[in-house]
N, C-alpha and C positions, 0 to 999 in steps of 0.2 A: 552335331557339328563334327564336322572331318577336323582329323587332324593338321591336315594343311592348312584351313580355317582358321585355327586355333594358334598354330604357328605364323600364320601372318599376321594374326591380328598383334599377337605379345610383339611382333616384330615392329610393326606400326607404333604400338606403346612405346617401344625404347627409343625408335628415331623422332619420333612429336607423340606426347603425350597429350597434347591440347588436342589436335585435330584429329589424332584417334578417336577422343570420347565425345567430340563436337561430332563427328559424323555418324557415331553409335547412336548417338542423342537424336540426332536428326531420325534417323532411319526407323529407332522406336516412337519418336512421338506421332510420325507420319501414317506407317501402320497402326497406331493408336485411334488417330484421328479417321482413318478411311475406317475401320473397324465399328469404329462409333453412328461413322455416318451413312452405315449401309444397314447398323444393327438398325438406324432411326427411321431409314426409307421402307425397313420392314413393318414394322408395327406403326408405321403413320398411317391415318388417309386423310383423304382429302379434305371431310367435314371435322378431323379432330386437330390435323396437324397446323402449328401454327398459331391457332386459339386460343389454346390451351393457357397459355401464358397472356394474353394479352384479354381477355375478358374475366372480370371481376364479377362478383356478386353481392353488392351494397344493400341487398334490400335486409332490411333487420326482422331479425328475429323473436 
């Protein structure tokens, strides 16, 4: 992170501290979320994704 970065941001802190850390918040959980949902589109397919959760195995043991 640049310097300027880092001086905007402190500077955004001092004039609203709420909507600084609301849109910090925002911006990590969104790359979070896309992060999650691209690592899921890699290792899914088609016969697992989906199922996985929703089919049980009731027969006893």
């Amino acid at each position: 992170m640049s310097e300027h970065n880092w001086s905007a941001y402190e500077e955004a802190l001092k004039a609203n501290p709420v909507l600084a850390k609301m849109m910090i918040s925002g911006v990590v959980y969104s790359l979070g979320d896309w992060i999650a949902q691209v690592c899921s589109l890699i290792t899914c397919t088609d016969d697992v994704c989906g199922t996985r959760v929703l089919e049980r195995d009731d027969t006893p043991t």
